[in-house]
Steps between C-alpha positions, in 0.01 A plus 500: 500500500664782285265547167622766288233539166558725210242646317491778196687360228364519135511524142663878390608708242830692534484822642221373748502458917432226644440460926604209633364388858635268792282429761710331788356302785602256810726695683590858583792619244611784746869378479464367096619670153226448270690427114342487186692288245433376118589219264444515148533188263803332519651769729654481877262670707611892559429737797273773432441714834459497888331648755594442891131438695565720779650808362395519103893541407524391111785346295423475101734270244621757255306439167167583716606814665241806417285248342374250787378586857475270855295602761340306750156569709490313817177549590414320211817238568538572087851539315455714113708538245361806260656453147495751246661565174539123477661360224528153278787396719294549817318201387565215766300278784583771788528339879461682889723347667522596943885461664608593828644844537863486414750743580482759189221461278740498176583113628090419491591478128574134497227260455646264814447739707117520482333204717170495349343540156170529352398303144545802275280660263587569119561796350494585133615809338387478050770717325 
């Protein structure tokens, strides 16, 4: 069974960073793009960024670029998203989400392509 659990979210002030951490577990992800998405109130869920498992490639939405970072640490079977310079608009619930490895990573954008998702953990940002 596929448990994806996010952990790191908080209470910040603008200007701040923030970690956020995925731990997967219950299968190997070797052939998965790990996706971090985020939903703030009474807004459709956007894509943020993703990583591919196997080789660390990285696609970022536009409004995060040079702010947010993915990496992944398989040893530790552990997804991060390091976000700095956040802002009040960065406030949302944000979600890892794991989908099977499409062809180009640009099309791991889309929320239906991600197969499993963890519970989310809130983030935030005080202006």
């Amino acid at each position: 069974q596929v448990q994806l659990v996010e952990s790191g979210g908080g209470l910040v002030q603008a200007g701040d960073s923030l970690r956020l951490s995925c731990a997967a577990s219950g299968r190997t992800f070797n052939q998965y793009t790990m996706g971090w998405f985020r939903q703030a109130p009474g807004k459709e869920r956007d894509f943020v960024t993703a990583v591919t498992w196997y080789s660390g490639s990285t696609y970022y939405a536009d409004f995060v670029k040079g702010r947010f970072t993915i990496s992944r640490d398989k040893a530790k079977n552990t997804v991060y998203l390091q976000m700095n310079s956040l802002k009040f608009e960065d406030t949302a619930v944000y979600y890892c989400a794991a989908g099977y490895n499409r062809r180009g990573l640009n099309t791991m954008s889309v929320d239906s392509k991600y197969d499993y998702w963890g519970q989310g953990t809130q983030v935030t940002v005080s202006s």
